[in-house]
C-alpha positions, 0 to 999 in steps of 0.5 A: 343419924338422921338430920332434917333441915327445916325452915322455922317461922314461915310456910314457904322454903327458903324463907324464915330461919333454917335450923338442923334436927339431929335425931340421936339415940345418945349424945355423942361428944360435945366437940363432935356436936360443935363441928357438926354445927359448924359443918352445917354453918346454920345459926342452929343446929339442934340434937335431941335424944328420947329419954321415956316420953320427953325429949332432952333437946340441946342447941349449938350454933357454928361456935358454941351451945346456947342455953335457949333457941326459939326456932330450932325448938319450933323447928324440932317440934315440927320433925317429932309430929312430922315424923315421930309422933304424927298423931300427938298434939303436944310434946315437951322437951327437957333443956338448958332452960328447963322444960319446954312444951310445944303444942300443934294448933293447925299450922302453927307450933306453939312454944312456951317460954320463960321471959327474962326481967327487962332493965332500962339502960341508957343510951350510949354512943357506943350503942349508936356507933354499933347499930348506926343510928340512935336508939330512943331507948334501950333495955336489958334481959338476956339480951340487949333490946334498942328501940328506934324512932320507926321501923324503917331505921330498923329494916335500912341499918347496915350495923357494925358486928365488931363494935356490936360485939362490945355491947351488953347482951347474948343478942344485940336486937333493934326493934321498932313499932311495926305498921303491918304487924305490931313490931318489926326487929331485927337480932344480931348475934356476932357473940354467937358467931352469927351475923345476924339471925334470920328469925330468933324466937328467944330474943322474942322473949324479950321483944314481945314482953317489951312491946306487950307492956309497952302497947297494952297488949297481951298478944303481939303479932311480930315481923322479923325483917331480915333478908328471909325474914318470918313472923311470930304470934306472941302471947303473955300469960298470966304467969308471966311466960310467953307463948310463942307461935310459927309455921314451918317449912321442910327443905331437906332430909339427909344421913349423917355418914361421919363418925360423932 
């Protein structure tokens, strides 16, 4: 089996956020899929198998499958044209989350996702507690989306991940109006097993709709701040999904000898 390490949301290696793309000719246990993933320790590894002219597409991070990973689908989109179908402009793929299309716009790889109804919430203690500062406002999708005073709030904070853990939401992200870019955020993820990932294209479901509606815009130019960090083109459509755009990056090729 062949397994490639791409870097998703930036065109420089070791930058945005690695994901592994397992290309499979049928799915081997879930199990085996968990401790391949946990093996990697990357915030996502993808599998996908060929069935006709799509692709079934899953997402596991180090503990567990998750039902919508942006930028291991960018990240598996970039293997297929890479490699497989180097001369198509578009491919689609059957998931958790339904069907999702990925399409080839010079160097960029645009993904349409569905967004999530966004709930306000109050602000709690426990959310200031959690991320070390307080939020101006807080909302609720999928995943949990605190608004802060300004972006260096949202590139200093230091959180903690156990008190996150205690927060509503698949993600706990912090966002901010950006100076370079629309927004800035950051997305922490304890409940997945991950820290904090480096460049998350699902949360962005949510963070762009917010700053969409909060701006008046219906394109978002979007900068993840963490270490590596990455950038994400957003676009609302009419119906309500959101386009997702990113470039990316191969770092390795490799074979997988143990037994699935």
């Amino acid at each position: 089996m062949k397994q490639y390490i791409v870097d998703a949301f930036s065109d420089v290696p070791f930058s945005g956020n690695p994901a592994a793309v397992c290309m499979m000719d049928s799915w081997p246990s879930y199990d085996s899929m968990l401790k391949l993933a946990a093996e990697n320790n990357l915030s996502e590894t993808a599998f996908i198998v060929r069935e006709g002219d799509n692709y079934l597409l899953r997402w596991f991070t180090p503990g567990t499958e998750v039902e919508l990973c942006g930028h291991a689908t960018l990240a598996s989109a970039y293997v297929i044209f890479s490699f497989y179908e180097p001369e198509s402009s578009e491919i689609s793929f059957s998931t958790m989350s339904g069907v999702l299309t990925v399409k080839r716009r010079g160097d960029l790889f645009e993904m349409d996702f569905p967004t999530y109804e966004l709930r306000e919430i109050p602000v709690t203690e426990d959310m200031e507690r959690a991320f070390g500062a307080k939020p101006v406002k807080a909302v609720i999708g999928l995943d949990l989306v605190c608004v802060f005073q300004n972006e260096q709030i949202v590139r200093n904070m230091v959180p903690d991940s156990s008190a996150l853990t205690k927060l509503p939401g698949r993600i706990q992200n912090a966002t901010a109006k950006g100076t370079d870019a629309d927004c800035v955020s950051r997305s922490f993820c304890p409940k997945l097993s991950i820290r904090e990932d480096p460049v998350c294209g699902s949360a962005h479901c949510q963070i762009a709709d917010y700053w969409s509606r909060e701006l008046g815009k219906s394109e978002i130019s979007a900068y993840q701040a963490s270490e590596r960090g990455g950038w994400l083109y957003c676009s609302k459509t009419e119906n309500g999904r959101m386009k997702i755009s990113g470039k990316a990056a191969l770092t390795a090729i490799s074979e997988i000898y143990a037994k699935l």
